[in-house]
TORKOL-4160 file (C-alpha; in steps of 0.2 Angstrom, whole numbers, padded with zeros to 4 digits, m for minus):
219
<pt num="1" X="0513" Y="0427" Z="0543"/>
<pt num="2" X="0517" Y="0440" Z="0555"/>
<pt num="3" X="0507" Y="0457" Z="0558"/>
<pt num="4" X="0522" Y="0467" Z="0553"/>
<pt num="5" X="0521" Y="0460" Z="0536"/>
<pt num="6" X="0529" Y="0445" Z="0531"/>
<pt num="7" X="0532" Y="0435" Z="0515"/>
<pt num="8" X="0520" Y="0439" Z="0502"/>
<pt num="9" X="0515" Y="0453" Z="0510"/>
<pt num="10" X="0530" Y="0464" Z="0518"/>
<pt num="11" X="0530" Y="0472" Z="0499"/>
<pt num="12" X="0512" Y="0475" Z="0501"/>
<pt num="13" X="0514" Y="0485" Z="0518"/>
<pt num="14" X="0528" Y="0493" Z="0512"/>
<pt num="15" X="0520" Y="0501" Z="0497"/>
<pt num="16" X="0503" Y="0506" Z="0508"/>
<pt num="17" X="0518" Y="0514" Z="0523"/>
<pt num="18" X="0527" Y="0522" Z="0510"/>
<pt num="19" X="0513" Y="0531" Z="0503"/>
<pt num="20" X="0502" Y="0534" Z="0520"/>
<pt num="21" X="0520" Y="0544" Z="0526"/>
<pt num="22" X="0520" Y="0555" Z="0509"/>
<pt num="23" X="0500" Y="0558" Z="0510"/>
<pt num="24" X="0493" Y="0556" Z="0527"/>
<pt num="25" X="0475" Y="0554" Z="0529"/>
<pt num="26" X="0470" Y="0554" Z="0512"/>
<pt num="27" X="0463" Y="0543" Z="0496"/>
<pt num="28" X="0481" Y="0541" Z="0489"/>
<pt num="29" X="0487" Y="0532" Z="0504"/>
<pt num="30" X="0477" Y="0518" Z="0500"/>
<pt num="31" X="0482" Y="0521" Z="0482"/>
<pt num="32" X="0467" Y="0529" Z="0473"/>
<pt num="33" X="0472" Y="0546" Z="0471"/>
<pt num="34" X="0455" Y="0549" Z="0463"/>
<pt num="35" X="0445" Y="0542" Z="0478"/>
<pt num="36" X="0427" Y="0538" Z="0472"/>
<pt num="37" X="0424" Y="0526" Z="0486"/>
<pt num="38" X="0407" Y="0532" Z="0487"/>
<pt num="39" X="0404" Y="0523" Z="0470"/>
<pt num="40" X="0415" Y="0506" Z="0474"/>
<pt num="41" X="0405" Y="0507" Z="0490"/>
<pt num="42" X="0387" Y="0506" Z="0482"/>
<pt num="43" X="0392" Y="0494" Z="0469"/>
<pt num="44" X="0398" Y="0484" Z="0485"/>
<pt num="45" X="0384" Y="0486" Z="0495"/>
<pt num="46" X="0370" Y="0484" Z="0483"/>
<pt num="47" X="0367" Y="0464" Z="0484"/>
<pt num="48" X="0367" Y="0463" Z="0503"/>
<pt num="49" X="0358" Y="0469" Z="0518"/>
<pt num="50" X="0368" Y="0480" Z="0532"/>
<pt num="51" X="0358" Y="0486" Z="0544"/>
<pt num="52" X="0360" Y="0479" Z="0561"/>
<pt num="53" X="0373" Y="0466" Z="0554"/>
<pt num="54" X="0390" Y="0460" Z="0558"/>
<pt num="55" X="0403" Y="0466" Z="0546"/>
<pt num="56" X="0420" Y="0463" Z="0543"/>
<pt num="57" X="0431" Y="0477" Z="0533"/>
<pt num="58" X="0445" Y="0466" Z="0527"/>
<pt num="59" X="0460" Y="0477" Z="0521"/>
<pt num="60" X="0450" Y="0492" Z="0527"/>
<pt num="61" X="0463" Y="0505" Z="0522"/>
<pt num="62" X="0459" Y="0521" Z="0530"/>
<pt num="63" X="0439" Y="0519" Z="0537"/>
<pt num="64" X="0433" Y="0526" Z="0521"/>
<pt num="65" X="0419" Y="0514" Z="0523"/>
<pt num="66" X="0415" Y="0521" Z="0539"/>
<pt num="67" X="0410" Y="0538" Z="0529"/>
<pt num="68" X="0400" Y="0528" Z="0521"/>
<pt num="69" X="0391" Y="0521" Z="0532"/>
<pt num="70" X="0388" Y="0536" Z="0541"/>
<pt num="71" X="0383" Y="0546" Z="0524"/>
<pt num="72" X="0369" Y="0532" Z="0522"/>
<pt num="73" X="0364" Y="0532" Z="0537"/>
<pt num="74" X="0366" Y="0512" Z="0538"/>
<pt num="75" X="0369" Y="0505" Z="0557"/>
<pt num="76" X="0378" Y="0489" Z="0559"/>
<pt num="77" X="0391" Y="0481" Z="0568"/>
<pt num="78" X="0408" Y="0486" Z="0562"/>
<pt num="79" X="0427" Y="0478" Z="0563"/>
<pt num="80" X="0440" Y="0484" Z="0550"/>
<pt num="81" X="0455" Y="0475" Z="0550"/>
<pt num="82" X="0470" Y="0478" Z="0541"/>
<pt num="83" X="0491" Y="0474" Z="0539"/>
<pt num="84" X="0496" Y="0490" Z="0538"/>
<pt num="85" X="0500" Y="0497" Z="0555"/>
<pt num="86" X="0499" Y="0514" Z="0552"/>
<pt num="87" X="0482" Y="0513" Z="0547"/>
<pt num="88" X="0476" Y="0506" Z="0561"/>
<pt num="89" X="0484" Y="0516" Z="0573"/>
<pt num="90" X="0477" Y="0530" Z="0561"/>
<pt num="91" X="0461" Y="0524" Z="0561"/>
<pt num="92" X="0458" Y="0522" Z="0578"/>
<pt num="93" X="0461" Y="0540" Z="0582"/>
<pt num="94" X="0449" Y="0548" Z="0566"/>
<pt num="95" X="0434" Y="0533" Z="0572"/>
<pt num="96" X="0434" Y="0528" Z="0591"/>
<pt num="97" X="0418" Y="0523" Z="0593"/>
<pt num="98" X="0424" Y="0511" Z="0580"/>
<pt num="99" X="0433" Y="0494" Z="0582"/>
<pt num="100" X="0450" Y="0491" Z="0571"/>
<pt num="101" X="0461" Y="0475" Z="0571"/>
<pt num="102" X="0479" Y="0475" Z="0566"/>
<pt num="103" X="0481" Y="0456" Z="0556"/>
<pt num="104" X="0494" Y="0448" Z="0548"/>
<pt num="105" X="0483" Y="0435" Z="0542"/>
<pt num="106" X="0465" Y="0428" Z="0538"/>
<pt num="107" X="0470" Y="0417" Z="0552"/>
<pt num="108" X="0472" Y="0431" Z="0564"/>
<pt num="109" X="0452" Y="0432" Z="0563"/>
<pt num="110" X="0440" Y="0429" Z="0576"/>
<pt num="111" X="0422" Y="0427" Z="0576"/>
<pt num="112" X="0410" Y="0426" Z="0563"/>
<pt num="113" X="0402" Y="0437" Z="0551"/>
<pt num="114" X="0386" Y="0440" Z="0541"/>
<pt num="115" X="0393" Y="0451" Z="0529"/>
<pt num="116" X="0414" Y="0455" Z="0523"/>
<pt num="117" X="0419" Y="0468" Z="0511"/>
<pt num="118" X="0435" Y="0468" Z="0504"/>
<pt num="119" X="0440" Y="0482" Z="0495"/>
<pt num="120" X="0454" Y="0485" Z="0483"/>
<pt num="121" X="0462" Y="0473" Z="0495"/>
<pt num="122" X="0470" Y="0462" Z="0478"/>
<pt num="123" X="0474" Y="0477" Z="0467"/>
<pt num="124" X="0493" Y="0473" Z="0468"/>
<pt num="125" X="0502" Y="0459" Z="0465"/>
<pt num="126" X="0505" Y="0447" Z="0480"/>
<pt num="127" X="0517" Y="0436" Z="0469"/>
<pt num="128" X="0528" Y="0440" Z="0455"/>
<pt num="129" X="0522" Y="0426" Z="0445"/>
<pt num="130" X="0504" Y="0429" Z="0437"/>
<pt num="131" X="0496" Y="0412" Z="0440"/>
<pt num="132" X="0504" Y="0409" Z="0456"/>
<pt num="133" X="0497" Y="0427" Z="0463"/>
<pt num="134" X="0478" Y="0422" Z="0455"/>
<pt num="135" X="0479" Y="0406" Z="0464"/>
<pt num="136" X="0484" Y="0415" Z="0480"/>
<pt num="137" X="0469" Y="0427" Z="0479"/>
<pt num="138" X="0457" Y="0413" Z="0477"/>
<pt num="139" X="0463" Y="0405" Z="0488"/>
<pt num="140" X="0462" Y="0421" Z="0500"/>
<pt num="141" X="0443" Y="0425" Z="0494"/>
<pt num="142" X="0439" Y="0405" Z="0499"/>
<pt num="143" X="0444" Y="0408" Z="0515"/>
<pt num="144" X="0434" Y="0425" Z="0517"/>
<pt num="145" X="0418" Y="0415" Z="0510"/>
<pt num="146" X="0420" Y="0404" Z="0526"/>
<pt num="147" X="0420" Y="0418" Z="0538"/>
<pt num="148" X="0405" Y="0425" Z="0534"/>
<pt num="149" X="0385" Y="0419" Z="0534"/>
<pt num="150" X="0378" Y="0428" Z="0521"/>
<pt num="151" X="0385" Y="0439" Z="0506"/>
<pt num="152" X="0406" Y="0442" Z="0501"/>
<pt num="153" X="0410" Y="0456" Z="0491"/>
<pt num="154" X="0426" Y="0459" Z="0483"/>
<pt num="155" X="0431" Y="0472" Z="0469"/>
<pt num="156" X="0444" Y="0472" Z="0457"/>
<pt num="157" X="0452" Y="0479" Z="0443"/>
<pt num="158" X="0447" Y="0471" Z="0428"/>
<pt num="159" X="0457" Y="0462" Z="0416"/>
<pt num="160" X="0446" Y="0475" Z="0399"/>
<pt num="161" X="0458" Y="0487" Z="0400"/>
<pt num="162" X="0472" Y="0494" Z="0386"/>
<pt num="163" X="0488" Y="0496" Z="0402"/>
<pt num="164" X="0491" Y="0487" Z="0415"/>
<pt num="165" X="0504" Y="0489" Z="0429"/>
<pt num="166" X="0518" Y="0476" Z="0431"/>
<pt num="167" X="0515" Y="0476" Z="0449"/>
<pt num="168" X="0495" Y="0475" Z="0448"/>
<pt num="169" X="0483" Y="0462" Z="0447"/>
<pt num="170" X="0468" Y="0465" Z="0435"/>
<pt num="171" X="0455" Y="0450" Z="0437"/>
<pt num="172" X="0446" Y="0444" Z="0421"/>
<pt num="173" X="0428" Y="0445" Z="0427"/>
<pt num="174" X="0421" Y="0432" Z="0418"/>
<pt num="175" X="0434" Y="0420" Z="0424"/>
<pt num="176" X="0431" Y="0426" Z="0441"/>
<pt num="177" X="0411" Y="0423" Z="0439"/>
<pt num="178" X="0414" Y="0405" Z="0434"/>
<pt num="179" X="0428" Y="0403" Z="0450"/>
<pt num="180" X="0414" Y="0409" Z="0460"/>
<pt num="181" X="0400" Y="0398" Z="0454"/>
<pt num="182" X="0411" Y="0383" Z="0454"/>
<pt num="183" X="0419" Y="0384" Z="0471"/>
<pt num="184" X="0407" Y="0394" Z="0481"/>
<pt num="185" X="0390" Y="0394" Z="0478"/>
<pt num="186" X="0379" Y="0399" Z="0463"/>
<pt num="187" X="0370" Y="0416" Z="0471"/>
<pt num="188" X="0384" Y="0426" Z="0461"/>
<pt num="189" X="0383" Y="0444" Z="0456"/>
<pt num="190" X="0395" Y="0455" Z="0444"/>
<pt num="191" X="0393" Y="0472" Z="0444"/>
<pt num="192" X="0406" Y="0479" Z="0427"/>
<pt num="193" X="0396" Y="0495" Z="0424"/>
<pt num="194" X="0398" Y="0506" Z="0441"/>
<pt num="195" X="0416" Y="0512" Z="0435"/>
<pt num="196" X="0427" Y="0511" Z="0417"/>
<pt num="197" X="0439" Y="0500" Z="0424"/>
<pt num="198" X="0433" Y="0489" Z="0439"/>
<pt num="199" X="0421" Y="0478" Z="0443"/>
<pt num="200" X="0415" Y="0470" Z="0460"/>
<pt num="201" X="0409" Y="0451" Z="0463"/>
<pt num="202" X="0398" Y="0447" Z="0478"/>
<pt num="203" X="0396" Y="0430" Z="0483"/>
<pt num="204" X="0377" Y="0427" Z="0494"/>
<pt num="205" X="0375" Y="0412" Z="0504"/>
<pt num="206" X="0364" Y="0401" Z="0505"/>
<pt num="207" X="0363" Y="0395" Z="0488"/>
<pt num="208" X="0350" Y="0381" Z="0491"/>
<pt num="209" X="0335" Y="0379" Z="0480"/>
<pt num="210" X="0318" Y="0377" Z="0485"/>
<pt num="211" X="0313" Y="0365" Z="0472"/>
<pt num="212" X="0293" Y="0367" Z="0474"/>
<pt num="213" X="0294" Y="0387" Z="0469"/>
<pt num="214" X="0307" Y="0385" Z="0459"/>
<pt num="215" X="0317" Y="0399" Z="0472"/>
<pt num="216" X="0333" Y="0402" Z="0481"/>
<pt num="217" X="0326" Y="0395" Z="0501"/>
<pt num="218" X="0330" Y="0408" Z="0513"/>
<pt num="219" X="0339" Y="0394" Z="0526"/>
C-alpha cells in the first residue's frame, strides 16, 4: 500500500480529503459532525494507564486526542499517524511540539508501543463486501495487538442500531468480544453504554494467570 492511498484505501482518503477541503480544521472532517471526542476519549482511555507511556494514535484524524490529553492533564509519549496527508500536514502546524507520521500501512510503523488508540479508524467500509471488510479489520486490529505491550483500544459503531449506511461498518459487539477473547487474549473490556450508538473494545496484555491467587500476574 502506498501513503497516497492505495487499494483498499484510496476511497477511504478520498472521503477524509474531500471533507477536510469543505471543513478545514473541524470534527466533520473526520466525519463526526457532532464531535464528542471528549466522551469516545474516556471510554477509550478508561481501562489503560497513560501517563508517561508510549502511545500510538492510529488513524489520528485531526490531533483531537491531543486536546485531550492536554485537558486531562495526562503526559506521555505521543505519535499519531495517519493516511490522509492533509491531516498530517494539518496536524503538524496546530501541535508542533507534537510527532505526526504520514503511513500507508501498519507496515509503515516503527517501534513499539505500550498503549495504541484507534479511533473511528473502521467506521467505513474498506471492502464492498461485508464479510470480506470484517475480515480485513480483524485482520488490521491483530496486527495493532502486536505492536503494542500493554492495552489496544478500538471503537466502533455498533451493529444495535435501526439504519445503517451502505458505505459503513457497524461491529456486532458481542461478536467482536468473542474475536477478541479468542485470538488475542482474555483481559477484554466492552464499554456499550458511553454513547447510544458506539461501543469501544480494549484488548490488555498480559493475559497470564497467577494460579496461586487466582489473578491476572502482572508480567
Amino acid at each position: 500500500m502506498s501513503s497516497d492511498g492505495g487499494g483498499e484505501i484510496r476511497h477511504i482518503v478520498d472521503a477524509y480529503r474531500k471533507a477536510f477541503n469543505q471543513h478545514g480544521r473541524s470534527p466533520a472532517s473526520v466525519l463526526c459532525p457532532k464531535g464528542r471526542h471528549g466522551l469516545r476519549f474516556d471510554a477509550l482511555l478508561a481501562p489503560v494507564e497513560l501517563e508517561g507511556r508510549r502511545l500510538l494514535d492510529f488513524g489520528c484524524g485531526l490531533g483531537h486526542l491531543c486536546d485531550h490529553l492536554a485537558e486531562r492533564g495526562i503526559d506521555c509519549d505521543y505519535l499519531g499517524v495517519d493516511i490522509v496527508p492533509d491531516f498530517i500536514d494539518s496536524n503538524r502546524t496546530a501541535y508542533p511540539a507534537r510527532c505526526f507520521e504520514l503511513i500507508g500501512d501498519i507496515a509503515d510503523i516503527k517501534g513499539r508501543f505500550d498503549v495504541i488508540v484507534a479511533s473511528g479508524v473502521f467506521n467505513l467500509r474498506y471492502l464492498d463486501d461485508a464479510a470480506a471488510n470484517e475480515a480485513y479489520v480483524r485482520s488490521r486490529i491483530k496486527q495493532l495487538f502486536e505492536l503494542c505491550d500493554d492495552a489496544l483500544s478500538l471503537d466502533f459503531m455498533t451493529s444495535h442500531v435501526d439504519f445503517q449506511r451502505d458505505d459503513a461498518f457497524h461491529a456486532d459487539p458481542g461478536e467482536m468480544f468473542s474475536f477478541a477473547m479468542r485470538e488475542m487474549g482474555r483481559r477484554v473490556v466492552i464499554n456499550h453504554c458511553y454513547m447510544p450508538f458506539e461501543f469501544c473494545l480494549t484488548i490488555l496484555k498480559p493475559d497470564k494467570i497467577d494460579r496461586a491467587a487466582s489473578v491476572y500476574a502482572r508480567s
